[in-house]
C-alpha positions in Angstrom: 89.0 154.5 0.1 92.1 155.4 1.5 93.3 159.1 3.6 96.8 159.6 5.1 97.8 161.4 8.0 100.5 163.1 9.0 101.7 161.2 12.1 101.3 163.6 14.7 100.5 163.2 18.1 96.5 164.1 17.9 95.2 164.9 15.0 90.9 165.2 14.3 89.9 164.4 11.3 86.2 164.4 9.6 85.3 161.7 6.9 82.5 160.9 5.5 82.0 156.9 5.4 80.0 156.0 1.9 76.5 154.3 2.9 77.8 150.2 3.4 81.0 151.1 2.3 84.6 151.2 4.3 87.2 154.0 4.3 90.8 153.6 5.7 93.0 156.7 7.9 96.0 155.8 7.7 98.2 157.2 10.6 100.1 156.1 13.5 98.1 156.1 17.0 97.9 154.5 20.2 93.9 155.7 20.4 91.0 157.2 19.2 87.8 159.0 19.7 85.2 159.1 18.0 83.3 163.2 18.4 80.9 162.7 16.1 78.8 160.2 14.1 75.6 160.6 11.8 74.8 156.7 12.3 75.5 153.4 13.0 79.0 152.6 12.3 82.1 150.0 13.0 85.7 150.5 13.8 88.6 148.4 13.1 92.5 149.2 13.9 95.0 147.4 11.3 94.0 144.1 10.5 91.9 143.1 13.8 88.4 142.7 13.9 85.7 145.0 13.7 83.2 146.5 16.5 81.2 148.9 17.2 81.5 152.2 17.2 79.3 155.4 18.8 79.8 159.2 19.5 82.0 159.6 22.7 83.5 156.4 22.6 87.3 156.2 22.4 90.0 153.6 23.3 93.3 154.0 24.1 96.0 150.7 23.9 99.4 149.9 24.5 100.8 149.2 21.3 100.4 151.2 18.2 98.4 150.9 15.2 98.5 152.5 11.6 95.4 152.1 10.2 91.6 153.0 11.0 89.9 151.5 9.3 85.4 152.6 9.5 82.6 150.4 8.2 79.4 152.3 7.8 76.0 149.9 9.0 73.3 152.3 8.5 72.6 151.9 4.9 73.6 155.8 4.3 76.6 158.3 3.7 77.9 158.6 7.5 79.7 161.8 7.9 82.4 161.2 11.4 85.0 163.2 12.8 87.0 160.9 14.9 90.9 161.9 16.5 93.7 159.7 16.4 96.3 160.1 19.3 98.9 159.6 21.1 97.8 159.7 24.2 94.3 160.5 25.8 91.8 162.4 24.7 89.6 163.9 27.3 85.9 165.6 25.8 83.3 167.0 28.5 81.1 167.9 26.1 77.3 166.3 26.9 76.6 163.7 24.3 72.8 162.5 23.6 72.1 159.4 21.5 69.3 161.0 20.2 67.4 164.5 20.2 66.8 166.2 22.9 62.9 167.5 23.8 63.1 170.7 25.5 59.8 171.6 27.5 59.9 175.7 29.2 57.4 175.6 31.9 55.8 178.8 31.8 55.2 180.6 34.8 51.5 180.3 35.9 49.7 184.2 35.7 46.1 184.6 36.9 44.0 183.2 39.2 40.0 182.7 37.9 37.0 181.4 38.3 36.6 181.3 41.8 33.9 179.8 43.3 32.0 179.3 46.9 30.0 176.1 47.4 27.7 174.5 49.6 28.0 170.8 50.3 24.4 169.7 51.4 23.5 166.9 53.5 21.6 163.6 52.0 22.5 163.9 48.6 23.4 160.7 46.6 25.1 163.0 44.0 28.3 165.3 44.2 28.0 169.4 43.6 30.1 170.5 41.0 32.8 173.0 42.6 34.6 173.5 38.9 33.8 173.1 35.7 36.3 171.3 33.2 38.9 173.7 32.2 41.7 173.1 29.7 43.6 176.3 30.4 43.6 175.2 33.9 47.5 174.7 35.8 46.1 173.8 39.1 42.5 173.8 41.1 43.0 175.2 44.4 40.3 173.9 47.4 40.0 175.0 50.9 37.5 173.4 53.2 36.0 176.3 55.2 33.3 174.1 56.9 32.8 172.1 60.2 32.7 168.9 58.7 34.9 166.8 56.4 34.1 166.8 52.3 34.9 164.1 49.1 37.0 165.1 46.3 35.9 163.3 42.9 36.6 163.9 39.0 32.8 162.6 38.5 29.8 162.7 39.8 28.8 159.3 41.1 28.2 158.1 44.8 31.3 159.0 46.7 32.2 156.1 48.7 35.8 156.8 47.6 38.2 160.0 46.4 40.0 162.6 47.8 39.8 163.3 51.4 39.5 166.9 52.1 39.0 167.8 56.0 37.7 170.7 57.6 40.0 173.3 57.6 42.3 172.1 55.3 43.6 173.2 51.6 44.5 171.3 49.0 45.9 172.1 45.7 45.9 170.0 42.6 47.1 169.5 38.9 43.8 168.7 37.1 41.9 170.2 34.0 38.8 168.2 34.2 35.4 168.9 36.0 36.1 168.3 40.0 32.9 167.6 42.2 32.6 167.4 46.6 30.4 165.0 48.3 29.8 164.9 51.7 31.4 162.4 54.4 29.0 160.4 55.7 25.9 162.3 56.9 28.2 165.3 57.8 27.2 167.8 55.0 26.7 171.5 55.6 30.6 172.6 54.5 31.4 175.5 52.5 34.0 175.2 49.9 36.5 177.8 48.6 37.9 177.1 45.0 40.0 179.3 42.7 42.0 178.2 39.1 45.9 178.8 38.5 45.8 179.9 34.4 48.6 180.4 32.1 
């Protein structure tokens, strides 16, 4: 399949390439750019070889051409829109190879179950501070004891986790249960805990 253009000095143009098939644009040119492509595709200029060809990719030579010729490779009908020039073509558009996942991060907007807990001393297990919570953005902890406490996502001996000391706040991103041990033999310390909910 064969389309002429007029010979101007740019000119876009939008084809559609037949799945495995070739289509010629015949037109003289020292470049092209390709704007737009629906898949995987090949470009060749007169007689020369063929090579690949994506969205935003152009070349620009020093001799002239008269024939584009495109080769579709993805095994369907590839619609293009590609500019022949003389001269350069400059786009600033923002090109993705493939779509684009937009997340909004919505604004956290209450502040629940808060809680007041005693750490006591001796105790081989860790005292649940707050309860799994899916709607939960962040757990907010402040040590308002003398002594030092152990931040854990279970309940098992504490002989490692967070490190929360006396006096000191801490705020993180979790939605499952979280538990405070004592350190050491120091228990005795109060902790503060409130949820950040959507």
């Amino acid at each position: 399949m064969t389309l002429n253009t007029p010979k101007y000095g740019y000119r876009t143009t939008k084809v559609t390439v037949p799945a495995n098939g070739d289509l010629v644009i015949e037109g003289v040119g020292f470049g092209f750019y390709c704007f737009e492509a629906d898949g995987a595709l090949q470009i060749g200029l007169d007689d020369g070889p063929m090579g690949d060809l994506f969205a935003a990719v152009g070349f620009e030579g020093v001799e002239p051409f008269a024939r584009v010729r495109l080769r579709d490779v993805s095994g369907a009908d590839n619609t293009v829109t590609i500019g022949i020039t003389i001269g350069r073509v400059t786009d600033n558009r923002v090109n993705f190879g493939s779509s684009l996942q937009v997340t909004t991060d919505t604004p956290a907007t209450t502040i629940e179950n808060e809680a007041r807990v005693t750490i006591p001393s001796g105790g081989a297990n860790g005292t649940l501070v707050l309860a799994a919570n899916t709607s939960r953005r962040e757990a907010v902890l402040t040590n308002a004891g003398a002594n030092p406490v152990v931040i854990r996502g279970d309940n098992t001996a504490a002989d490692a986790g967070m490190y929360l000391a006396a006096g000191s706040s801490a705020v993180i991103e979790v939605t499952g249960a979280v538990y405070a041990f004592e350190f050491g033999a120091a228990g005795g310390s109060t902790i503060y805990a409130a949820e950040i909910q959507s």
